[in-house]
N, C-alpha and C positions, 0 to 999 in steps of 0.2 A: 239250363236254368228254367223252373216252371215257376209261374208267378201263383200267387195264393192270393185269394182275395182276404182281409181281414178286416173285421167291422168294428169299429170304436166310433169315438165321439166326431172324429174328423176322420173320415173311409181315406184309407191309402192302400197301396199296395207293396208286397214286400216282394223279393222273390225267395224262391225255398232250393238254397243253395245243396244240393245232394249231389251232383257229377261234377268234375269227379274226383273232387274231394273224399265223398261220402265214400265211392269204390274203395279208393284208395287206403281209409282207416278200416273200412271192412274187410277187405283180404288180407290189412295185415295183423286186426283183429283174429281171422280165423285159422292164418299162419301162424300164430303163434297160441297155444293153447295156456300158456302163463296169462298170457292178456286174457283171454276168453273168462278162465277162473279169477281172475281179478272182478271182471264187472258182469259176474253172472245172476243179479237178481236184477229184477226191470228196474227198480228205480236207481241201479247204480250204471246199467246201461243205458239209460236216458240219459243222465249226465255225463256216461264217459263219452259216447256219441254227442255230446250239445261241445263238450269242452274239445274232445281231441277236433272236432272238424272246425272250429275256430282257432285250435292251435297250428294245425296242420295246414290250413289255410295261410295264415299269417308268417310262419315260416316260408313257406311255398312263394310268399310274398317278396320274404328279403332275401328269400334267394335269388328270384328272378330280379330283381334290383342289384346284388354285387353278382351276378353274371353278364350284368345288363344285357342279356336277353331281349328280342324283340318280341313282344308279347303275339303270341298265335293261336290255334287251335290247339296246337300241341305243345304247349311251354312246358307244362307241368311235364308229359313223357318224356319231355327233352332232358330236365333238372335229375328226371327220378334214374333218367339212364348212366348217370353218372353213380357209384357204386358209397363213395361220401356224402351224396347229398340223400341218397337213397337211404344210409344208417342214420342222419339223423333227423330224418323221418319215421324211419322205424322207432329212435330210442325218444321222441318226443311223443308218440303213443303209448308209447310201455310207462313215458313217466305220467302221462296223464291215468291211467291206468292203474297205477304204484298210488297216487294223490286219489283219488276216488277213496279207491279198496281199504286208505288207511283214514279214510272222514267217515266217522261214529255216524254223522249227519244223514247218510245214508241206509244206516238199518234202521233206522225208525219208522214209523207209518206205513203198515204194507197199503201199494197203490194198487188201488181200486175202492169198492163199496164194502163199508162193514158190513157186517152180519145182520145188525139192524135195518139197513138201507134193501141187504137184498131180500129180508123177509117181505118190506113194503112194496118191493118189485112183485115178489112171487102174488101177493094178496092184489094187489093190482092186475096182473096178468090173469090171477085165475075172474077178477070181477068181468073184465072184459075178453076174455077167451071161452068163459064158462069151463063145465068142468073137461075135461079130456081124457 
């Protein structure tokens, strides 16, 4: 767990939960090439990556509570070694996946700078680059 610092009106710290959780939705992301063409534009992989690693998380959660597992280093290899806990894992990415792929909400607004923003960029760089 790496901590992020973040600045609002009262400074706290969150931590930025990616191992390994994060592993976990990424190999089964790239194992599976249905999932990959499910959330292959960025703004629909920001979301299937923000959703499945809260899902996957939270799962991983009530598993290790109805195994009542002693929480360790290694709880989650332990859960995923089991071949049922391990599919529904698998099939709780693929529905986060399936729920993205079929939300209209996601092709709208490509992310990043419009075309306007990046002209102001370029007329900027060249005032302070000069010419090249």
């Amino acid at each position: 767990m790496h901590p992020v610092r973040v600045t609002a009106p009262d400074d706290f710290w969150i931590p930025l939960v990616d191992e390994p959780i994060g592993t976990i939705v990424r190999e089964l992301q790239e194992g599976d090439a249905e999932v990959g063409a499910l959330v292959s534009s960025p703004r629909r992989l920001l979301a299937f990556r923000t959703f499945a690693y809260i899902r996957v998380g939270v799962l991983l959660g009530r598993l290790l509570v109805e195994e009542d597992l002693e929480p360790s280093e290694d709880w989650i290899a332990a859960l995923l070694r089991d071949p049922e806990h391990r599919a529904r894992v698998e099939r709780e990415v693929r529905a986060v996946a399936e729920e993205i792929a079929a939300d209209p909400r996601y092709d709208r607004d490509p992310i990043g700078p419009d075309e306007d923003a990046r002209a102001r960029f370029r007329e900027f760089a060249r005032r302070q680059l000069g010419p090249v």
